[in-house]
N, C-alpha and C positions, 0 to 999 in steps of 0.2 A: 603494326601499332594500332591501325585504325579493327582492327578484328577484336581486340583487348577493349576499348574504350566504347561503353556505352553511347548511345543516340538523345540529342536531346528529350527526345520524345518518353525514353525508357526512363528517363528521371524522372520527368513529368508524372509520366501514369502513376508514380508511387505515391503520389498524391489524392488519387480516387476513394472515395469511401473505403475503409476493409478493415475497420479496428471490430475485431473477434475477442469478447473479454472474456476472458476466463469464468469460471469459476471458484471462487477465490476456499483456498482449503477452508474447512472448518463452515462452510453455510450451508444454512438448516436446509433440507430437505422440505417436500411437501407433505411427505408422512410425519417428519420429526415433529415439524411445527404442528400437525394436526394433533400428534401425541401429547403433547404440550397442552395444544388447549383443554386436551379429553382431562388429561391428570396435574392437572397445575399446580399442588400441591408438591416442591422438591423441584421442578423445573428450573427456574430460576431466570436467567438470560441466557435466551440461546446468541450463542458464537456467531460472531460474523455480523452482529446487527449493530445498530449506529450505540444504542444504549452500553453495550460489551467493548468497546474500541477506544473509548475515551480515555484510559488512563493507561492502558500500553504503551511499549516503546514503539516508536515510527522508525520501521527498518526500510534501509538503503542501502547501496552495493556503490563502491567504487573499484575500478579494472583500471592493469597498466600493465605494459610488460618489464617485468625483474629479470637481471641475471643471462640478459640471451647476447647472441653476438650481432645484436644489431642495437636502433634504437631503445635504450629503456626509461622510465619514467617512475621510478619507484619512491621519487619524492611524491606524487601524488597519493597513493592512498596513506601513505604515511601521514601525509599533513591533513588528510579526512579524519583517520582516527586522531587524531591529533582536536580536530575541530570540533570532535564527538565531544572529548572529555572535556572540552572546554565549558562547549554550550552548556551539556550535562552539569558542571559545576555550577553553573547562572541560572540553573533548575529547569534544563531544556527549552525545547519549545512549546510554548501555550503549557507548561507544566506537564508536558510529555518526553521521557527520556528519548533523545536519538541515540540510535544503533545503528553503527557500519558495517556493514560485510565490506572483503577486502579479497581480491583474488587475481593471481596473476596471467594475464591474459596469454603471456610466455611469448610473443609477437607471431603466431601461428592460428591457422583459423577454427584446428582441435582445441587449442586452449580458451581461446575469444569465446564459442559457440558453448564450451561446457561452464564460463563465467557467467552468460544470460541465462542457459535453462536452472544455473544455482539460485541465478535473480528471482525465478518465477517458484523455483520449491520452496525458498525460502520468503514468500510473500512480498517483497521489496515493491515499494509505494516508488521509488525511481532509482534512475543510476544516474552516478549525481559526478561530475568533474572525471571521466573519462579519460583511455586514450586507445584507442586500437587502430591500425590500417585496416582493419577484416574488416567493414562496416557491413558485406555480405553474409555474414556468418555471425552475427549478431543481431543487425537490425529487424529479422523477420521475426524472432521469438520474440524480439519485445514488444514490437507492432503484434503479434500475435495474442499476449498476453495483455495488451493493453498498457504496457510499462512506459512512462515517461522517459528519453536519454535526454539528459539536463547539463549542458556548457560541457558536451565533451570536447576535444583540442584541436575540430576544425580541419582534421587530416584530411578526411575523405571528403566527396563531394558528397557522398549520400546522406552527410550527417547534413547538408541546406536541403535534402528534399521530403525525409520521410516525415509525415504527418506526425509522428511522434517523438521527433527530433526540436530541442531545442538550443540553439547553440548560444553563447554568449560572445564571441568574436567569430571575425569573418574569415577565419581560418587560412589556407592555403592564398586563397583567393586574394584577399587584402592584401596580405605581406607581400606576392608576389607582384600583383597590380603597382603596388606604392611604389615598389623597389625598382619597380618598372620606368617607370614615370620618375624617378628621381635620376636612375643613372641615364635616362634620355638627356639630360643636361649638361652629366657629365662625364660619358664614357664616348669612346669610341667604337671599336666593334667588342658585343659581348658574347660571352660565352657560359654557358649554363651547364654546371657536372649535377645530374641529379640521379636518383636510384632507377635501375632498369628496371622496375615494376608498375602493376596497371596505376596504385598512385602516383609512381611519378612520371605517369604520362601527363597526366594533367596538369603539370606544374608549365610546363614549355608556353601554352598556348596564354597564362593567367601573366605569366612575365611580359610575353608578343605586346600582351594589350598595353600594359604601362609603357613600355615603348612605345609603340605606334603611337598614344597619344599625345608623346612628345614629338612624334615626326622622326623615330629611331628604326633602323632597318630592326628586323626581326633578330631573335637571338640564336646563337649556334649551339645545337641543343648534342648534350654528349651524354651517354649513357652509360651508369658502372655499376658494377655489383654492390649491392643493399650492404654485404658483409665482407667485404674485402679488407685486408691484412695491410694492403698496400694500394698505392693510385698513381705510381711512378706514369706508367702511359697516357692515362686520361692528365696528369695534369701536365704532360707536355703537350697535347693534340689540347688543351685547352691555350695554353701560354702561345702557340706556333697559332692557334686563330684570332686571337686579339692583340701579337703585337706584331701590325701590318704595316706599320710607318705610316698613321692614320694620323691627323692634326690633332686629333685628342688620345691621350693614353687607354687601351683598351682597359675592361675589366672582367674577372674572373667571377661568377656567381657561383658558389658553392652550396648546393640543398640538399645535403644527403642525413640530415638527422646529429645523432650521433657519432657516426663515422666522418664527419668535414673533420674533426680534428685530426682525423687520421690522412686525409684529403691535403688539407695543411701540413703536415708532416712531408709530406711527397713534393706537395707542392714547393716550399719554404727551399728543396734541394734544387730543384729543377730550375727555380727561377731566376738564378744568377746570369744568365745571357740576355733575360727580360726585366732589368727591375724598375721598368717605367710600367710594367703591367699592375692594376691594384684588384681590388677582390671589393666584392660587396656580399653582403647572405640577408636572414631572415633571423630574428627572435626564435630560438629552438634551436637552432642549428650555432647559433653563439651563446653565449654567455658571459659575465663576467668573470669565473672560474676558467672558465676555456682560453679568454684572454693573459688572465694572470700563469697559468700552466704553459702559454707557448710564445711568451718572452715579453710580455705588457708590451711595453713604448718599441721595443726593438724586434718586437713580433710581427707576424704576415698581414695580422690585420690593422696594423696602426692606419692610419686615413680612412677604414672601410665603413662604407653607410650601412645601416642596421636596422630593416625594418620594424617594428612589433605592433601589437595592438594594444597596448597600456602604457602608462605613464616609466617614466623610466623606473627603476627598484630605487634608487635615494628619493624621490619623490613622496611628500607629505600623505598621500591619501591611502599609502599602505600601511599606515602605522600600526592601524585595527588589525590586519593580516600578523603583523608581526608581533604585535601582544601576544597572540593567540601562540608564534612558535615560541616566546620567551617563556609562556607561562606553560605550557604544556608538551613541548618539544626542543627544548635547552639542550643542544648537545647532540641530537638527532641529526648523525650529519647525510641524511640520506634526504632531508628538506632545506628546499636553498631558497632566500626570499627573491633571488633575484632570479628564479626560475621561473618559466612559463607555463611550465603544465602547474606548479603551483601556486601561481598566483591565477591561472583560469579554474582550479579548486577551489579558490577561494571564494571566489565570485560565482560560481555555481553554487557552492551550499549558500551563499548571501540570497542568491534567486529563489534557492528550496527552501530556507525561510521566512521570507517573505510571501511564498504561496502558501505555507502552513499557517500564518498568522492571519492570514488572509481568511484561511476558514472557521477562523476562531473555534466555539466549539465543537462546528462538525466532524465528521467522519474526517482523517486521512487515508485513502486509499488512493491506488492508482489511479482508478480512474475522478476522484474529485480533485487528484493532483491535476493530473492534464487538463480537467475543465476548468480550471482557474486559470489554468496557461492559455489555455483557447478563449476563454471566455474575456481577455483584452485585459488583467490585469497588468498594470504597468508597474518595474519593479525597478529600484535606484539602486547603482553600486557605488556607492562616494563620489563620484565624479571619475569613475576608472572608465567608464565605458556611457556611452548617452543612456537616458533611461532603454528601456529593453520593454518591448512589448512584442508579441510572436503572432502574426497573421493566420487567417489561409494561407492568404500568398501576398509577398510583398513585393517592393518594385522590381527585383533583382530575379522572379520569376519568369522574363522574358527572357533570360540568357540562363536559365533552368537553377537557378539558388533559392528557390521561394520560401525560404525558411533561413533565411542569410537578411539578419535585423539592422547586423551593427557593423558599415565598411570603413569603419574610420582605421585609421593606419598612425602609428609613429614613427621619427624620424629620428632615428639614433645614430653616434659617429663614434669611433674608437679616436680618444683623444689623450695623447700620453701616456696610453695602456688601458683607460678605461672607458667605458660607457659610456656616456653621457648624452642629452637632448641636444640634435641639431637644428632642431626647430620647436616654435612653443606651438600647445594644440597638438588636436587631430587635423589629419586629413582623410577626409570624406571619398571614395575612391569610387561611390554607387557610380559614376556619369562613367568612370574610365570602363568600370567592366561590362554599364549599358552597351557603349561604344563596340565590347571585344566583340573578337569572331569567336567564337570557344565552342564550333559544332564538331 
C-alpha cells in the first residue's frame, strides 16, 4: 500500500512555480499585428485581444463519469447545462452568454485525460463542478494550460494540492475526519469497507484521525473491489470485527461510492447473527434515494450518522439551487437536489460567477480567472459553506491539503427512513486533521 501512496513531500512540491500558459488559439502573431499596423484599412480587431472578447460566450467544461460499473455522477453536468440555460435566460453573465461543454470522464484515466486536452482545444476559461478519481491524468494538462479546476468533489487529495485547484468543500478529508470524531463517541470497534484503489488508500488514515481525537482505537480497515457485483465476504470479515462483546455496539463504515448500496445489499443478509452491529458512511456514498430504495425506517441504515459538507437537502438556503432545477430541469430525473456532486455544482458555478463579475468589463480568460481566485477574492455561497477565499497555502498545509479552505463538516442521522440534521451548524474539523498522522 505504502508503494501506491504518495509522500508528503510529493504533494508539496506540486505547489512550486510551473503555470506554462498556453497560447491561446486565435492570438495575433508578431507579423500579423505588424501587418495590421502596415494596412489598417479592413483589419479590423485582431482575435484574441481584450477589445474582440467582450461579447462572446465564456466557455467552460464540466466531467463526471456516466454509464460505467462503478461510481457515476451524471447528475452533475446535467445540472451545469442546466445552470447554462438558466443564467443565459437572466441574460448571462456581465451580459456574456455561458456555454458548457460536457463530457464523460467514463471513470477511467483514457476518458479523464481526453476531457482536459478537449478543455484546452476548446479554449475553456475553467472546469467548473467536476468529478474524477484520475486527478493524475487530468491535473497536469490543466496546470499545463493554465486552466482553473473550480469545486470539483474533493475525491483525490491532489484536488487540496495543485496550484490550480480550487475546491469548495473539504472533500474526503472532512467527511471522513467528522465521521471519525463522532462515531469515537459512539461506537465500539470500527470497521472501514472502502475501494482497493490508490484513492482509497487514503481514506483509512482521514477516519484514524477523527478517532484518535476522541481517544478511539484506530479502524479496521478492509479492502474490496471498486466494481463488485456482490460484498457477501467483506461484509462478514466486517460484522465478525466489530461485534466483539465490546460495552458499546461496534459500527460498520461503508465508503465505496456508488457500490455501498450494493455493500448494503450483502450486508443487510449477513447481519442477522449481529444486529446490535450499526453502520455509519459519508454524504456520496448515501442518499436520500438510497435510503428510500433499501427499506426507509426498516432498512440497514435506520440510526446511522451521515457525514456531509452542506446543509441538509430540506434546508432553506437551497432554494436558489432548486429554482434553477424547476425552471430548467423539471423532470430531468438524472438531477437530484439532494445529491452532492450536485449541489457542489452548484456552488462552483456560484464561485465562477462571482469571479466573472468580479472582472467586470475585463477579459475572461483562464488565466484572469485564476488571478482573481489568487488574487484573495472572497466569494459567498448563501450560508452553504463559510465564505471561501483560496491561499497559497492555507493552515491545512502542514499535514499536505494547502488548497483545503473549508473543513467544516455536517452531522446528519437517518431517522424513520430519512435524512435529517443531528446537530445545528458546522463543524470545523481543521484542529482534528492538524492533529492526524496522514504520512
Amino acid at each position: 500500500m505504502t508503494g501506491r501512496r504518495r509522500t508528503q513531500g510529493t504533494l508539496l512540491s506540486r505547489l512550486l512555480p510551473r503555470r506554462t500558459r498556453r497560447t491561446r488559439a486565435g492570438a495575433p502573431t508578431a507579423v500579423a499585428v505588424a501587418a495590421c499596423a502596415t494596412l489598417v484599412v479592413g483589419c479590423g480587431i485582431v482575435p484574441g485581444t481584450a477589445e474582440g472578447s467582450g461579447d462572446g460566450p465564456i466557455t467552460v467544461m464540466t466531467w463526471a463519469p456516466e454509464g460505467t460499473n462503478s461510481t457515476n455522477k451524471a447528475g452533475m453536468p446535467a445540472f451545469a447545462q442546466a445552470y447554462a440555460r438558466w443564467v443565459n435566460a437572466q441574460g448571462g453573465i456581465n451580459g456574456r452568454r455561458l456555454s458548457v461543454l460536457t463530457c464523460n470522464e467514463k471513470n477511467d484515466t483514457v476518458g479523464v485525460a481526453r476531457c482536459a486536452r478537449r478543455a484546452v482545444e476548446e479554449d475553456a476559461v475553467a472546469v467548473v463542478g467536476s468529478y474524477s478519481v484520475h486527478a493524475d491524468s487530468f491535473l497536469p494538462t490543466l496546470e499545463g494550460a493554465g486552466i482553473p479546476y473550480i469545486g470539483g468533489y474533493g475525491i483525490t487529495n491532489d484536488e487540496f494540492t495543485s496550484p490550480l485547484s480550487y475546491p469548495v468543500n473539504g472533500g474526503q478529508p472532512v467527511l471522513l475526519a467528522g465521521l471519525g470524531r463522532t462515531l469515537a463517541d459512539t461506537c465500539g470497534p470500527v470497521a472501514l469497507v472502502r475501494p482497493d484503489t490508490i484513492a482509497g488508500d487514503q481514506l483509512p488514515p482521514l477516519l484514524d484521525s477523527g478517532l484518535a481525537a476522541g481517544g478511539h482505537a484506530p479502524t479496521g480497515d478492509l479492502r474490496a473491489p471498486e466494481d463488485a457485483t456482490a460484498y457477501g465476504g467483506e461484509a462478514r470479515q466486517a460484522l465478525q470485527r466489530t461485534a466483539t462483546g465490546a460495552a458499546e455496539p461496534g459500527c460498520v463504515v461503508p465508503a465505496l461510492g456508488d457500490r455501498t448500496s450494493t455493500f448494503m445489499d450483502s450486508f443487510r443478509r449477513a447481519r442477522s447473527d449481529f444486529p446490535e452491529v450499526r453502520t455509519a458512511t459519508v454524504l456520496g456514498s448515501v442518499d436520500q434515494s438510497v435510503l428510500d430504495t433499501s427499506g426507509g425506517a426498516s432498512g440497514p441504515y435506520e440510526g446511522a450518522y451521515v457525514t456531509g459538507w452542506y446543509p441538509a437537502a430540506g434546508d432553506a438556503r437551497w432554494k436558489p439551487m432548486k429554482k434553477v432545477i424547476e425552471e430548467e430541469a423539471f423532470g430531468d430525473n438524472r438531477i437530484d437536489a439532494a445529491d452532492a456532486g450536485v449541489q457542489t455544482t452548484w456552488i462552483a458555478y456560484t464561485v465562477f460567477r462571482q469571479v466573472v463579475e468580479s472582472l467586470g468589463d475585463g477579459e475572461v480568460t483562464a488565466d484572469t480567472v485564476s488571478g482573481a481566485l489568487d488574487g484573495g477574492l472572497k466569494v459567498t455561497t448563501g450560508g452553504l459553506t463559510p465564505t471561501l477565499r483560496w491561499k497559497f497555502q492555507d493552515r491545512l498545509a502542514a499535514v499536505g491539503f494547502p488548497r483545503l479552505v473549508n473543513a467544516n463538516a455536517t452531522l446528519q442521522v437517518v431517522r424513520d427512513g430519512r435524512l435529517v440534521s443531528a446537530r445545528d451548524g458546522f463543524t470545523d474539523v481543521t484542529g482534528t486533521l492538524l492533529e492526524a498522522d496522514l504520512a
